[in-house]
C-alpha angles and dihedrals in degrees: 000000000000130000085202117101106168139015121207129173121219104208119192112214134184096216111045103194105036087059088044089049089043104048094028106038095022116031083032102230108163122244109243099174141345109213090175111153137160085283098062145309120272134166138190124217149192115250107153130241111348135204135168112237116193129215145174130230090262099057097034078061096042087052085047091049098048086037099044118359102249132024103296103143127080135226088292122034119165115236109198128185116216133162096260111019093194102057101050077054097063088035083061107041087049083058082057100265108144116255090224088183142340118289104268129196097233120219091271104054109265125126101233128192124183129204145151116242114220086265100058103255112126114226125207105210109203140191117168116227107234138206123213104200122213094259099051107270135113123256106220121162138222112233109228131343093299112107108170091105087173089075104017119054101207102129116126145171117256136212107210132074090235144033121294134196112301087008131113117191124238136188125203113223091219106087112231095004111130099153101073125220117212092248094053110121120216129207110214110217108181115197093250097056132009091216103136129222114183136206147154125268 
């Protein structure tokens, strides 16, 4: 149980209004509030459910390296997830982001793009690829051999119909849910047997 009930980044910026303009006009994050005062400007907006997600220098240089090819990125980069990650990308190169590589598909399923806002944060734009099975689930897949998905968030979204290298395949037994509540449970299926062992995300 957390004591936390909101996260909300506070982002410095040198040009005020071009940021407001890229994240609010372009990129379509909704205006909650504007505190501006003779102090200084600040506003406050929409960017969906948030979480912190904690990594260390080898895998912030394994997620460079599948993104864009080399370590690009600095101690904070944004990863959003929007419905066509590609093209956000181009909407908001054309608003003068920076493309930093070509959208890629990542080990795990997702579409990435990766680009620099005018400011200088680099954003990962995400969609997870996602697999309607015959009877009406969806296929997701477990990254690697670890199961306990209570302590270990490797859970993504696969591309195939069936299980790949380093991959187990998992259903969720709510039909069409893709977006996982904490309280969804899972059934494991590996390709030798189909025995089930469930657990929480």
């Amino acid at each position: 149980m957390t004591n936390v009930t909101e996260l909300r980044v506070a982002l410095t910026v040198e040009d005020f209004d071009q940021a407001l303009a890229f994240y609010r006009d372009v990129l379509g994050l909704d205006q909650m509030a504007d505190w501006s005062s003779a102090a200084g400007r600040v506003v406050v907006l929409d960017a969906g459910r948030a979480t912190l997600e904690l990594f260390d220098r080898a895998q912030a240089e394994a997620v460079d390296a599948i993104e864009a090819g080399r370590r690009v990125s600095g101690p904070v980069r944004f990863a959003l997830r929007v419905a066509d990650s590609e093209a956000v990308a181009a909407r908001l190169v054309a608003a003068g982001a920076e493309r930093v590589a070509p959208p890629v598909t990542t080990p795990w399923g997702d579409h990435n793009a990766r680009v620099q806002a005018p400011d200088g944060m680099q954003l990962t734009l995400f969609n997870p690829a996602e697999q309607q099975s015959e009877d009406g689930y969806t296929e997701l897949y477990c990254w690697g051999e670890d199961r306990d998905l209570a302590s270990r968030r490797h859970l993504r979204a696969g591309h195939q119909a069936g299980p790949r290298a380093g991959y187990q395949p998992v259903r969720v037994l709510r039909p069409g849910r893709t977006q996982l509540p904490g309280s969804a449970r899972l059934a494991f299926a590996d390709s030798a047997d189909q025995r089930g062992a469930a657990s929480r995300r």
